[in-house]
DSSP file (Angstrom, degrees, kcal/mol; ACC not computed):
  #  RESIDUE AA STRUCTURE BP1 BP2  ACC     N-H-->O    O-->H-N    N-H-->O    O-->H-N    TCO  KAPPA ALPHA  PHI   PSI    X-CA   Y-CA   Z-CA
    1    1 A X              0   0    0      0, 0.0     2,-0.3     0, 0.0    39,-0.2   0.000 360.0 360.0 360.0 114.6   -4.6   14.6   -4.6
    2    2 A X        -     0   0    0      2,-0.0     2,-0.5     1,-0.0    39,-0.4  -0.885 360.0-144.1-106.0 154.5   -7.4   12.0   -3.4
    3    3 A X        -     0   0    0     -2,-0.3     2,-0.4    37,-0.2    39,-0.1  -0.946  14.7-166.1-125.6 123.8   -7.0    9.9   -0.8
    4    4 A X  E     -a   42   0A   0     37,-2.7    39,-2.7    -2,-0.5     2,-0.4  -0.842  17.6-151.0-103.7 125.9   -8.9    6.0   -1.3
    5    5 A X  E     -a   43   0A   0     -2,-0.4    39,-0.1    37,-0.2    26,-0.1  -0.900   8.4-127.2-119.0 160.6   -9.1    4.0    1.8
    6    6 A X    >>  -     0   0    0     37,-3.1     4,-1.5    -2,-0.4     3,-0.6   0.052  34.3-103.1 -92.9-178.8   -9.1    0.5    2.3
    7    7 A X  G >4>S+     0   0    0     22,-1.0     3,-2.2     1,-0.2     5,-0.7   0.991 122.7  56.4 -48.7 -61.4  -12.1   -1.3    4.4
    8    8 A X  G 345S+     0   0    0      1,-0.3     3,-0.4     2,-0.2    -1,-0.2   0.509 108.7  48.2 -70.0   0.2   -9.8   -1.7    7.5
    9    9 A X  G <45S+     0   0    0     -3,-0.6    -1,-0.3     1,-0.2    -2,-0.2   0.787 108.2  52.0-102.2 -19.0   -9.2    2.2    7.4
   10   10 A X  T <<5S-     0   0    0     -3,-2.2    -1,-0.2    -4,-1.5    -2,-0.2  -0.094 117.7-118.4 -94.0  30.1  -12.7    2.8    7.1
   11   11 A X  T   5S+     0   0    0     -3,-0.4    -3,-0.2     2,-0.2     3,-0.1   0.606  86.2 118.5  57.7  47.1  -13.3    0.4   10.4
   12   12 A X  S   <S+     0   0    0     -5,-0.7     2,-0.4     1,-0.3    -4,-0.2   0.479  87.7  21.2 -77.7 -23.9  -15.5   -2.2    7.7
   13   13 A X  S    S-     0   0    0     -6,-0.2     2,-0.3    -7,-0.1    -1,-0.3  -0.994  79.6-156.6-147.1 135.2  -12.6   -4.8    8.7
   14   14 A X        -     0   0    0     -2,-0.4     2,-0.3    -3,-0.1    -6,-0.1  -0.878  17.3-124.3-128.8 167.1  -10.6   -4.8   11.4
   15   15 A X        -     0   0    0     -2,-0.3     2,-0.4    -7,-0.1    11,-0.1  -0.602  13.7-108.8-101.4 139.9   -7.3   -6.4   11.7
   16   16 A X        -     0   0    0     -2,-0.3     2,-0.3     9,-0.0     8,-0.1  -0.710  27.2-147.2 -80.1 147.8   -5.5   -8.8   13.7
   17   17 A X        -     0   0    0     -2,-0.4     2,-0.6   131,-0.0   131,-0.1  -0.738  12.9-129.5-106.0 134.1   -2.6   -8.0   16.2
   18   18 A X        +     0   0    0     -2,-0.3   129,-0.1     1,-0.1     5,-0.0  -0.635  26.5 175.0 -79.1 136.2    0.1   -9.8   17.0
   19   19 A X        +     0   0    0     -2,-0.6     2,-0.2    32,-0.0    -1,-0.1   0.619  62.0  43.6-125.7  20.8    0.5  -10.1   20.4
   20   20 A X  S    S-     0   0    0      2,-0.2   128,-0.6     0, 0.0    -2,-0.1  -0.369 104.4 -80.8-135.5-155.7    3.4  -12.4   21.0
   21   21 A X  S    S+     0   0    0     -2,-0.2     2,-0.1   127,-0.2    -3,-0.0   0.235  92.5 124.5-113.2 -15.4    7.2  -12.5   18.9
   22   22 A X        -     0   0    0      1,-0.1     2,-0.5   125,-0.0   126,-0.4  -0.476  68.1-129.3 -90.5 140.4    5.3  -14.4   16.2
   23   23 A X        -     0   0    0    124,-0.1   124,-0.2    -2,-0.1     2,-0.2  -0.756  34.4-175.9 -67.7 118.1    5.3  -13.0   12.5
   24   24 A X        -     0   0    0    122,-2.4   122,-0.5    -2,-0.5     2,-0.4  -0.715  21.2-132.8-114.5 165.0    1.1  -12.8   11.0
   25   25 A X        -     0   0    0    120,-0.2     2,-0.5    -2,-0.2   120,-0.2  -0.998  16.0-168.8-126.3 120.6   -0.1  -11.9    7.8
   26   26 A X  E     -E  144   0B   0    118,-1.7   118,-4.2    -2,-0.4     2,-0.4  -0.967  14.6-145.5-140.8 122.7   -2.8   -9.5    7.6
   27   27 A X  E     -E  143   0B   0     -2,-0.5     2,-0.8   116,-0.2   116,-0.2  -0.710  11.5-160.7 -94.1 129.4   -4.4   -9.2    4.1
   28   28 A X        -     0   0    0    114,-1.5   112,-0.1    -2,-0.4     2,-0.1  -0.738   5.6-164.4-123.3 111.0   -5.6   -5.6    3.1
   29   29 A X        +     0   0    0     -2,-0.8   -22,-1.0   112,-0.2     2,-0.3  -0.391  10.7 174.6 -69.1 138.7   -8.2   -5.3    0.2
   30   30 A X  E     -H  140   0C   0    110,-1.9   110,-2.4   -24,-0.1     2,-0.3  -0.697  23.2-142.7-164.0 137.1   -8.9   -2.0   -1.4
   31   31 A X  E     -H  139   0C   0     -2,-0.3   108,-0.2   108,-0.2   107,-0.2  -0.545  27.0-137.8 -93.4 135.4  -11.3   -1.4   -4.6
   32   32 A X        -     0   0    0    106,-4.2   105,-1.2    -2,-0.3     4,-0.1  -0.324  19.1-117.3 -85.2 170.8   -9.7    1.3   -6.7
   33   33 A X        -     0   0    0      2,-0.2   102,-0.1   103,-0.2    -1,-0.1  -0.363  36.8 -76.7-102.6-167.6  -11.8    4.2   -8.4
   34   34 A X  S    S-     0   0    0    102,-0.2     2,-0.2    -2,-0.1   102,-0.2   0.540 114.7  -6.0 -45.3 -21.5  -12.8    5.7  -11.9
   35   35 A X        -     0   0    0    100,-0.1     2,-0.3    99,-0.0    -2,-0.2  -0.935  57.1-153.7-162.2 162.6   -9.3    7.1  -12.0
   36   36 A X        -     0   0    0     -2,-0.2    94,-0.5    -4,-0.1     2,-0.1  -0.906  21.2-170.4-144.0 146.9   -6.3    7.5  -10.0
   37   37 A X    >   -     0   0    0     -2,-0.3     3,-1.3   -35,-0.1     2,-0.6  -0.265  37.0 -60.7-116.0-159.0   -4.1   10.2  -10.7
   38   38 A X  T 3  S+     0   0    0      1,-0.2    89,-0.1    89,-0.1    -1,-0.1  -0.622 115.2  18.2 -84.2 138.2   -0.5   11.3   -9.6
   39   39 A X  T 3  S+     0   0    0     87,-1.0     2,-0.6    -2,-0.6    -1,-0.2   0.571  87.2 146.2  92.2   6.8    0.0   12.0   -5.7
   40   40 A X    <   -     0   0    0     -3,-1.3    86,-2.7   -39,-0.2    -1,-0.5  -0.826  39.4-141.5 -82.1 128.8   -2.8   10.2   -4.9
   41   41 A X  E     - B   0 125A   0     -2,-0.6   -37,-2.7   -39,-0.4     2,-0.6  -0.335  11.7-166.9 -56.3 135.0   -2.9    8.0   -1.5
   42   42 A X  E     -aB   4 124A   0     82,-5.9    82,-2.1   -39,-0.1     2,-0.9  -0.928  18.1-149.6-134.7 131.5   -4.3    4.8   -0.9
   43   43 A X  E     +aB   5 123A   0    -39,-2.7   -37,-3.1    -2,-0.6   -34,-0.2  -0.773  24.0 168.1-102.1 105.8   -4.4    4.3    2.7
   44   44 A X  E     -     0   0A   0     78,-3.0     2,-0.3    -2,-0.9    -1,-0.2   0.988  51.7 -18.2 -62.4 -59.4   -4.1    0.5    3.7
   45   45 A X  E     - B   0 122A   0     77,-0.5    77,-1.2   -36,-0.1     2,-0.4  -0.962  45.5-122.5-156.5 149.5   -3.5    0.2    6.9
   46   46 A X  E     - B   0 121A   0     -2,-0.3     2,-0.4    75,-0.2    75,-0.2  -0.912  14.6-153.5-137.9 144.7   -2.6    1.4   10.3
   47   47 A X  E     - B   0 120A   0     73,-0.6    73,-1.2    -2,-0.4     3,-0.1  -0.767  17.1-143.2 -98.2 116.6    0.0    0.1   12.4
   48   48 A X    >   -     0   0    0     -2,-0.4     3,-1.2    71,-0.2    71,-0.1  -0.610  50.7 -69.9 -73.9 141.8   -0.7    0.7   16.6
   49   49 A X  T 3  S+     0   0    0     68,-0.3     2,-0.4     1,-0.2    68,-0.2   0.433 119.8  21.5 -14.1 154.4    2.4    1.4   18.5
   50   50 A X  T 3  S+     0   0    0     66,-2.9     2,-0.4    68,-0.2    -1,-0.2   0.161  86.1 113.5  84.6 -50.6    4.7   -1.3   18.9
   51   51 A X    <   -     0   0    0     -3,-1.2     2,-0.5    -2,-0.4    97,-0.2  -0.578  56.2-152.3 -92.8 108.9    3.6   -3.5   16.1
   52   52 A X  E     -F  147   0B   0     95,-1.0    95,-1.4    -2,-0.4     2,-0.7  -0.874  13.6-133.6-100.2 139.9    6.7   -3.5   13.3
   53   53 A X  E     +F  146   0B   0     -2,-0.5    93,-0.2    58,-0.5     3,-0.1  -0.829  32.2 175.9 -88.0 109.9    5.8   -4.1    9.5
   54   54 A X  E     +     0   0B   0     91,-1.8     2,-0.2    -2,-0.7    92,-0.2   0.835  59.0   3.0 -91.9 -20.2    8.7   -6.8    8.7
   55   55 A X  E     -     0   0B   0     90,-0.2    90,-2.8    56,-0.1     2,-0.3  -0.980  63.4-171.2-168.2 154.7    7.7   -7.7    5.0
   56   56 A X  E     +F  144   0B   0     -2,-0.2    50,-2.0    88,-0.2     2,-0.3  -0.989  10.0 175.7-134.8 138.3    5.3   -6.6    2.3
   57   57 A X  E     -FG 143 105B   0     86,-2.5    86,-1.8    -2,-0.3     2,-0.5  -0.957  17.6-148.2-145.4 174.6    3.9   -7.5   -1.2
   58   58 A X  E     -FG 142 104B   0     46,-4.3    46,-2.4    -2,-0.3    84,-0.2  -0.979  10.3-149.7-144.6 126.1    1.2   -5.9   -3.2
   59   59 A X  E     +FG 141 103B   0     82,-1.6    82,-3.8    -2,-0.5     2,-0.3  -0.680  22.1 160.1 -89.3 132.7   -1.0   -7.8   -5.6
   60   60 A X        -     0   0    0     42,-1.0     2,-0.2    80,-0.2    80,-0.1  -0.948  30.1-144.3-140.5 151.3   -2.7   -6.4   -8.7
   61   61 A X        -     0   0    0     -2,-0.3    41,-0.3    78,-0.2     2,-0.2  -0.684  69.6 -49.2-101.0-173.4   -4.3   -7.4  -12.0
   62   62 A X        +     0   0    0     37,-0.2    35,-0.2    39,-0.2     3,-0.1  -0.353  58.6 161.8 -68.1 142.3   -3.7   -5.2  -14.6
   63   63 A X        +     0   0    0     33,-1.5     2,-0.6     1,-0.2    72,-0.3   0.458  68.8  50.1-115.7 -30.2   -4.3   -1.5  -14.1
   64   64 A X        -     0   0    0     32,-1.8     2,-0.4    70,-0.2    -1,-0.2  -0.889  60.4-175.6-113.5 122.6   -2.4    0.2  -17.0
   65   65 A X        +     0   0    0     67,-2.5     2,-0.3    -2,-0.6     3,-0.1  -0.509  41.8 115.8-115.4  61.3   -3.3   -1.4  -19.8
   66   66 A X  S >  S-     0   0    0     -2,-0.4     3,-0.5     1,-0.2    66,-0.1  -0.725  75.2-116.2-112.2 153.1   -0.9    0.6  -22.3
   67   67 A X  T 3  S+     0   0    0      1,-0.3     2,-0.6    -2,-0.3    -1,-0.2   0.947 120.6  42.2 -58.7 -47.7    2.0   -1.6  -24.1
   68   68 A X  T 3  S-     0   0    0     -3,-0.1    -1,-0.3     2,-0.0    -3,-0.1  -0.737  89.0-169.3-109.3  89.6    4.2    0.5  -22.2
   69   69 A X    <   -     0   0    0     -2,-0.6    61,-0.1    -3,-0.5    28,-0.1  -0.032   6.8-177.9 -51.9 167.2    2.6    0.7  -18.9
   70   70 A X        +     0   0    0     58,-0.1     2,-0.5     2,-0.0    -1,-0.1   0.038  30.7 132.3-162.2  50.8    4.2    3.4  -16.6
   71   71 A X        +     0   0    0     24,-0.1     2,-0.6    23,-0.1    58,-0.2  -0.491  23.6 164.7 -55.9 114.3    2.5    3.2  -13.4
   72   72 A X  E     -C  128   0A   0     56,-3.2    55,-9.9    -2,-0.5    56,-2.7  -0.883  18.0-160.3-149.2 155.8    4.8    3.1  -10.3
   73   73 A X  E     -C  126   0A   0     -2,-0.6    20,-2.5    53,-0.3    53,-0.2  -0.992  10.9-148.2-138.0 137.6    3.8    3.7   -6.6
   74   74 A X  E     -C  125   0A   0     51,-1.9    51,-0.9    -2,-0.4     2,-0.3  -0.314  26.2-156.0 -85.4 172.8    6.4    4.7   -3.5
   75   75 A X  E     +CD 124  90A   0     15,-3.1    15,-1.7    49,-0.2     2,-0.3  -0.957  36.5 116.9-134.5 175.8    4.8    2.9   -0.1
   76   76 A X  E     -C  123   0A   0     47,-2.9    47,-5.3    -2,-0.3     2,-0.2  -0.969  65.5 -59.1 165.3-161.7    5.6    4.3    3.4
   77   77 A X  E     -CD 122  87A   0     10,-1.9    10,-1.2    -2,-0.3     9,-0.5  -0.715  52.2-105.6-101.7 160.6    3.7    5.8    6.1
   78   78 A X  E     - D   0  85A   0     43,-0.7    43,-0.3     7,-0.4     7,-0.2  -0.128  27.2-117.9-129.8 150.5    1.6    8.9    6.0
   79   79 A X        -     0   0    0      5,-1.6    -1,-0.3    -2,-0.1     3,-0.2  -0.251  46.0 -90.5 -95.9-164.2    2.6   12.6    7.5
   80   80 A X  S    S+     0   0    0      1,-0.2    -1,-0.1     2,-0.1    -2,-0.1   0.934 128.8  48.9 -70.5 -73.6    0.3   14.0   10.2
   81   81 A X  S    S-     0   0    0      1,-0.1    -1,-0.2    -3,-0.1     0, 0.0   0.482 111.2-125.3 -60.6  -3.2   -2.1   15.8    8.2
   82   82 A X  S    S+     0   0    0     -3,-0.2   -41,-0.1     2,-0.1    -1,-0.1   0.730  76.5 119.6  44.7  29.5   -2.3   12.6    6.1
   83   83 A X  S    S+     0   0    0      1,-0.2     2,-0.2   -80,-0.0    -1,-0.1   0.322  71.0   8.4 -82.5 -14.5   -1.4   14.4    3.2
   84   84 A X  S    S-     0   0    0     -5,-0.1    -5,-1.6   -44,-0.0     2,-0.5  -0.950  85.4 -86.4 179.6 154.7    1.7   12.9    1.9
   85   85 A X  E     -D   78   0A   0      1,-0.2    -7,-0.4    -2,-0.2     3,-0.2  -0.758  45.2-174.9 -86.2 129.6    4.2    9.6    2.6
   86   86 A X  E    S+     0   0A   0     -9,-0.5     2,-0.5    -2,-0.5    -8,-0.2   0.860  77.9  35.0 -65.5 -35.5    6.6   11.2    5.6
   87   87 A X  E    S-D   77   0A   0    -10,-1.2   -10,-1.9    -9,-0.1     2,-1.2  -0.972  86.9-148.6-134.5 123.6    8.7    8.4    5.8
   88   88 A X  E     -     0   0A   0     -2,-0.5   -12,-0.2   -12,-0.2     3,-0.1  -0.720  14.1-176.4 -92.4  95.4    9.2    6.8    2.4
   89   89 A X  E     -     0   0A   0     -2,-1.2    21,-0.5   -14,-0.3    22,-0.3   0.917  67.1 -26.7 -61.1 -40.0    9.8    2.6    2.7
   90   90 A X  E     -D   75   0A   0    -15,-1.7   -15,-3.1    20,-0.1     2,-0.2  -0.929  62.6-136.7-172.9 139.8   10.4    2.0   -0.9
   91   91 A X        +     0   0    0     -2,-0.3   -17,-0.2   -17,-0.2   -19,-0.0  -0.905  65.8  31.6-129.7-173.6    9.8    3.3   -4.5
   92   92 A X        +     0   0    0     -2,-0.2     2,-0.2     1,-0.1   -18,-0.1   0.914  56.9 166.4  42.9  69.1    9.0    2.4   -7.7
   93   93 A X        -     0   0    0    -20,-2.5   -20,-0.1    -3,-0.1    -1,-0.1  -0.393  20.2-160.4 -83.2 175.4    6.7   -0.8   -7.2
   94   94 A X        +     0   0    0     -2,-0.2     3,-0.2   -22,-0.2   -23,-0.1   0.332  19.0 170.5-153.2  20.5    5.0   -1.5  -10.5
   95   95 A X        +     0   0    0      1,-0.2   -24,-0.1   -37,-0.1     8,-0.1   0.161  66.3  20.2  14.1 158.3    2.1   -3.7   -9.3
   96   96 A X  S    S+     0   0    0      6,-0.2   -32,-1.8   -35,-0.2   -33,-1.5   0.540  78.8 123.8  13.1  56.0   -0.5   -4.3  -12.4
   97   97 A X        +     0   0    0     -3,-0.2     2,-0.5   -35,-0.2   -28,-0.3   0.582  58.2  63.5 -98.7 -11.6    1.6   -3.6  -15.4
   98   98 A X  S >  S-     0   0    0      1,-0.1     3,-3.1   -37,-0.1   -36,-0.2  -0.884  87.4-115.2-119.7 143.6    1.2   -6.9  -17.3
   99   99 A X  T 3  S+     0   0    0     -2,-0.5   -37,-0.2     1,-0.3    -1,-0.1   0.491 120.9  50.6 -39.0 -18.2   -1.9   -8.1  -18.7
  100  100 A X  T 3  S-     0   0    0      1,-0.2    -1,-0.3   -39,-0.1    -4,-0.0   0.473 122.2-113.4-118.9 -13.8   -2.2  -11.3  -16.4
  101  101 A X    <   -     0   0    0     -3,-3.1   -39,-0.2   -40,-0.2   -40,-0.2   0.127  33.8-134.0 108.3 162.5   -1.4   -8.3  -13.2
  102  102 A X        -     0   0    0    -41,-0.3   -42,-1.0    -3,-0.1     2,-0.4  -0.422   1.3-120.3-133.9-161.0    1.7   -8.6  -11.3
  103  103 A X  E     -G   59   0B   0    -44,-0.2     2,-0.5    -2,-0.2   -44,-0.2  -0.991  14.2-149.6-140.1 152.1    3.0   -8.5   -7.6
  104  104 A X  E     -G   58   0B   0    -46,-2.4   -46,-4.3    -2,-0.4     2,-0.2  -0.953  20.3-161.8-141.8 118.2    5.7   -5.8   -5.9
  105  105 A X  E     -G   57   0B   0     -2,-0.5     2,-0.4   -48,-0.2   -48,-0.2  -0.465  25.4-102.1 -53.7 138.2    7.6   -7.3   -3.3
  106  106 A X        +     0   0    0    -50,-2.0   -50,-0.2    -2,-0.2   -16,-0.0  -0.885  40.2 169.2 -98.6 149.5    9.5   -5.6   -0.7
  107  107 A X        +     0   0    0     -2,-0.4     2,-0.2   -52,-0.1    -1,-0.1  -0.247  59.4  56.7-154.7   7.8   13.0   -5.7   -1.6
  108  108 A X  S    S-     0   0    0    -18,-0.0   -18,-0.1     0, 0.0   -19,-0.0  -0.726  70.1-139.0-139.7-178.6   14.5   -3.0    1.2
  109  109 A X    >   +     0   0    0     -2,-0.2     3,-1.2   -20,-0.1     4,-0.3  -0.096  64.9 125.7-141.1  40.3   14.1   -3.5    4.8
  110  110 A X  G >   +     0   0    0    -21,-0.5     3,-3.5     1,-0.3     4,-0.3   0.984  62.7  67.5 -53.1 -73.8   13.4    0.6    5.2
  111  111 A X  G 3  S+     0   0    0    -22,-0.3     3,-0.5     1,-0.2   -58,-0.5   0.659  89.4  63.6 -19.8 -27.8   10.2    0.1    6.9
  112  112 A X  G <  S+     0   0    0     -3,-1.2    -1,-0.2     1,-0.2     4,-0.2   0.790  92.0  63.9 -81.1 -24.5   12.0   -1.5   10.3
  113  113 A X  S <  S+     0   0    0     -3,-3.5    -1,-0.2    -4,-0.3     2,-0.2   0.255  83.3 114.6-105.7  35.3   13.8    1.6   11.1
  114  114 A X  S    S-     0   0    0     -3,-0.5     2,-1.2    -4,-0.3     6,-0.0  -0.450  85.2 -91.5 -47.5 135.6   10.1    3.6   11.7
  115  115 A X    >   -     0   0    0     -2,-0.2     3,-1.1     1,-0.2    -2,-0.1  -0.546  39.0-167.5 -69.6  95.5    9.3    4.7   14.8
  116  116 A X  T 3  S+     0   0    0     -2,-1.2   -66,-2.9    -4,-0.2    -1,-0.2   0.538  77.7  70.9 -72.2   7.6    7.4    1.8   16.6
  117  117 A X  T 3  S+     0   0    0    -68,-0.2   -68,-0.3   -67,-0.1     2,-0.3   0.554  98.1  48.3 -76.3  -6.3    6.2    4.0   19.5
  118  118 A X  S <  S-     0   0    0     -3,-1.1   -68,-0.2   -70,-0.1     2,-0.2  -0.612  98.3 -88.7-112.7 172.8    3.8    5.9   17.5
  119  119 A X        -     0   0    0     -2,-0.3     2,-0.5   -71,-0.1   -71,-0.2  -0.478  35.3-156.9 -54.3 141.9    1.0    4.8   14.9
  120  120 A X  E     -B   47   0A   0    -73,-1.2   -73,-0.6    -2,-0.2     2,-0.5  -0.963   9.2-157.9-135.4 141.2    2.0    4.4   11.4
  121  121 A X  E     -B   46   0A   0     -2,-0.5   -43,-0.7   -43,-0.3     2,-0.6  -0.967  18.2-158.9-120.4 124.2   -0.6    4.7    8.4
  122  122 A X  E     +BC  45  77A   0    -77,-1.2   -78,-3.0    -2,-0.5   -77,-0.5  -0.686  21.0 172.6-115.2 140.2    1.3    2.8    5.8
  123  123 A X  E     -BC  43  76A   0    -47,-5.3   -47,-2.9    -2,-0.6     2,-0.3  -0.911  33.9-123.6-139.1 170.9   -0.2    4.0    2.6
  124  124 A X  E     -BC  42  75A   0    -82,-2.1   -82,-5.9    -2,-0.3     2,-0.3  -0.863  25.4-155.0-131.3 143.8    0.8    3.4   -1.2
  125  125 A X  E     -BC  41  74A   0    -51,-0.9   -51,-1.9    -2,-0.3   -84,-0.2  -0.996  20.0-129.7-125.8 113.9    1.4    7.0   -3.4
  126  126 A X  E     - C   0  73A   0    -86,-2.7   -87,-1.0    -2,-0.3   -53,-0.3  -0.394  29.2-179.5 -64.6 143.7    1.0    6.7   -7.0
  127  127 A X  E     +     0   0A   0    -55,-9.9     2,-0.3     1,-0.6   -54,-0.2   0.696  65.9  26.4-113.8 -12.8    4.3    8.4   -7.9
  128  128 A X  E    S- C   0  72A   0    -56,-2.7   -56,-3.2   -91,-0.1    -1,-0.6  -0.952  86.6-118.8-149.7 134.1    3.7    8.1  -12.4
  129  129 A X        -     0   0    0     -2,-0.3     2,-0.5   -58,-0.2   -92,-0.1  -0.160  25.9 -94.0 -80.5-170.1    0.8    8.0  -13.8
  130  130 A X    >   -     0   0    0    -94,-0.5     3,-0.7     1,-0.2    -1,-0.1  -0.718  19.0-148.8-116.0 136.8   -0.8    5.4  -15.8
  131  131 A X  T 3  S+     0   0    0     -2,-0.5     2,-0.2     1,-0.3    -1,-0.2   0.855  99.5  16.1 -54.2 -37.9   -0.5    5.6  -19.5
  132  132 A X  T 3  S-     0   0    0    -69,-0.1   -67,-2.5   -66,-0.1    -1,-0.3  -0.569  89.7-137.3-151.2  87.4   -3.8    4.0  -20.0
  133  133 A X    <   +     0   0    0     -3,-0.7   -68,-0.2   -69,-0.2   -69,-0.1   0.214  37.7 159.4 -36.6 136.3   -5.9    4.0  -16.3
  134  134 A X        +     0   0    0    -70,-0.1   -70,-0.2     1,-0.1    -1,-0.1   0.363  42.0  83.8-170.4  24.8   -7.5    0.4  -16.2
  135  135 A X        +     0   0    0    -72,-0.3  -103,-0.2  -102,-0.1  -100,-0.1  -0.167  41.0 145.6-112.0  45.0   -8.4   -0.4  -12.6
  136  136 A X  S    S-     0   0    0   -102,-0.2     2,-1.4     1,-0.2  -103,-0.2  -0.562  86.3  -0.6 -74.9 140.3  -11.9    1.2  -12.2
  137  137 A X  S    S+     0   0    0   -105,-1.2    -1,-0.2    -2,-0.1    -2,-0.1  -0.546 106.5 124.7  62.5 -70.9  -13.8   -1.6   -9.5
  138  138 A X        -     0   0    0     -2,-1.4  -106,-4.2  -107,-0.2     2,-0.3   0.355  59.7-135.8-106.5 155.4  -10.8   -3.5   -9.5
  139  139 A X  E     -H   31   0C   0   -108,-0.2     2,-0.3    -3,-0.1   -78,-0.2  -0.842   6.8-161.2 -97.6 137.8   -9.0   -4.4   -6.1
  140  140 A X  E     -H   30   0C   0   -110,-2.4  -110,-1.9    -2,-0.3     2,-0.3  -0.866  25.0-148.2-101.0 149.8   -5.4   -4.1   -5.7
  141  141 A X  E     - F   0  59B   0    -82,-3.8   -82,-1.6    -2,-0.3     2,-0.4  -0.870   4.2-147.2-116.9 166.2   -4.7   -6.5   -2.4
  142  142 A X  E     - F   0  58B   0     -2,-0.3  -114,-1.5   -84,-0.2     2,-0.3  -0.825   4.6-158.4-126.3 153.3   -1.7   -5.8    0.3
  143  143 A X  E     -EF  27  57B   0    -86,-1.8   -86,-2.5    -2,-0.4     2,-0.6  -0.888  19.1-168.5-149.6  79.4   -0.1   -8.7    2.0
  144  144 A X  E     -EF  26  56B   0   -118,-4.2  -118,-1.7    -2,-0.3     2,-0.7  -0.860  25.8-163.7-164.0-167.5    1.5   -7.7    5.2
  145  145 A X  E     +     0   0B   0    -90,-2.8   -91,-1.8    -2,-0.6  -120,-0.2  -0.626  26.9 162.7-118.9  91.0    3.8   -9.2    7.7
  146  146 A X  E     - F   0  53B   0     -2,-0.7  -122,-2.4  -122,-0.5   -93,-0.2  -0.381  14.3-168.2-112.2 164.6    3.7   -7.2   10.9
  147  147 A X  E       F   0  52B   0    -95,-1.4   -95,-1.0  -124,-0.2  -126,-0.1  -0.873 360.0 360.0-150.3 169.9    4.9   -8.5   14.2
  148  148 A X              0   0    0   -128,-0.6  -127,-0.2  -126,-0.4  -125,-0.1   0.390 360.0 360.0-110.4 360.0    4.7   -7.4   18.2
C-alpha cells in the first residue's frame, strides 16, 4: 500500500476555514504517480475539529484507459496509524473511466455522521484496480464543501 499526498497535506497549500454557518469550497489538487495499485491512499485533506464535510465531487481525466475501465475508489477518513479508511463515506466512485475523464459525486450524506470533535483526514482508497493504469503526472482534483 502507498500513500500519495496532496499539496495541502504536504503544508505546500493551505486551506481555508470556515469560520461562520456559511458553506466554502475548498479545491484539493493532487498529481498521481507512475502507478497506483490496490489499497493505495491518496490523502486530500484534513478536516480540524468542528469543521463538517457537507458535499463532495472528484474530478478526473482519464486514468484507465481500457474499453472496460474498472477502476473504483471508496472515500472516507483515515484510521490513526493512517493506514486504512476507518470510517468509510462512500464506495465505488469511478472518477476517470471515460476518455474525455469523468466526475464522482457524493450521492450519500455518510460523511455528516463523523465525529466533528476530532480531525478527520478524508482520503480516497483505490478499492479495483485499473485495467490499463493511465494517470502517471496527471492530477485528479477534489471539490469540497466543508462548513463550521
Amino acid at each position: 500500500m502507498a500513500k500519495i499526498l496532496s499539496d495541502v497535506m504536504t503544508g505546500k497549500r493551505s486551506v481555508p476555514q470556515p469560520y461562520d454557518a456559511t458553506v466554502i469550497q475548498v479545491s484539493v489538487a493532487i498529481v498521481l504517480p507512475a502507478a497506483l495499485a490496490v489499497n493505495d491512499l491518496l490523502s486530500l485533506i484534513e478536516l480540524p475539529p468542528g469543521v463538517d464535510l457537507v458535499d463532495y465531487d472528484i474530478f478526473a481525466p482519464q486514468l484507465d484507459s481500457n474499453a472496460a475501465p474498472t477502476n473504483t475508489y471508496s472515500i472516507g477518513s483515515e484510521n490513526a496509524a493512517g493506514t486504512d479508511l476507518a470510517v468509510v463515506y462512500e464506495t465505488g466512485l469511478t472518477a476517470g473511466r471515460t476518455a474525455t475523464g469523468s466526475v464522482s459525486r457524493c450521492t450519500v450524506a455518510a460523511q455528516l455522521a463523523s465525529d466533528r470533535n476530532t480531525a478527520r483526514k478524508v482520503s480516497l482508497k483505490v478499492t479495483a484496480a485499473f485495467a490499463t493504469y493511465a494517470g502517471a503526472g496527471k492530477s485528479l482534483l477534489a471539490i469540497f464543501h466543508v462548513k463550521s
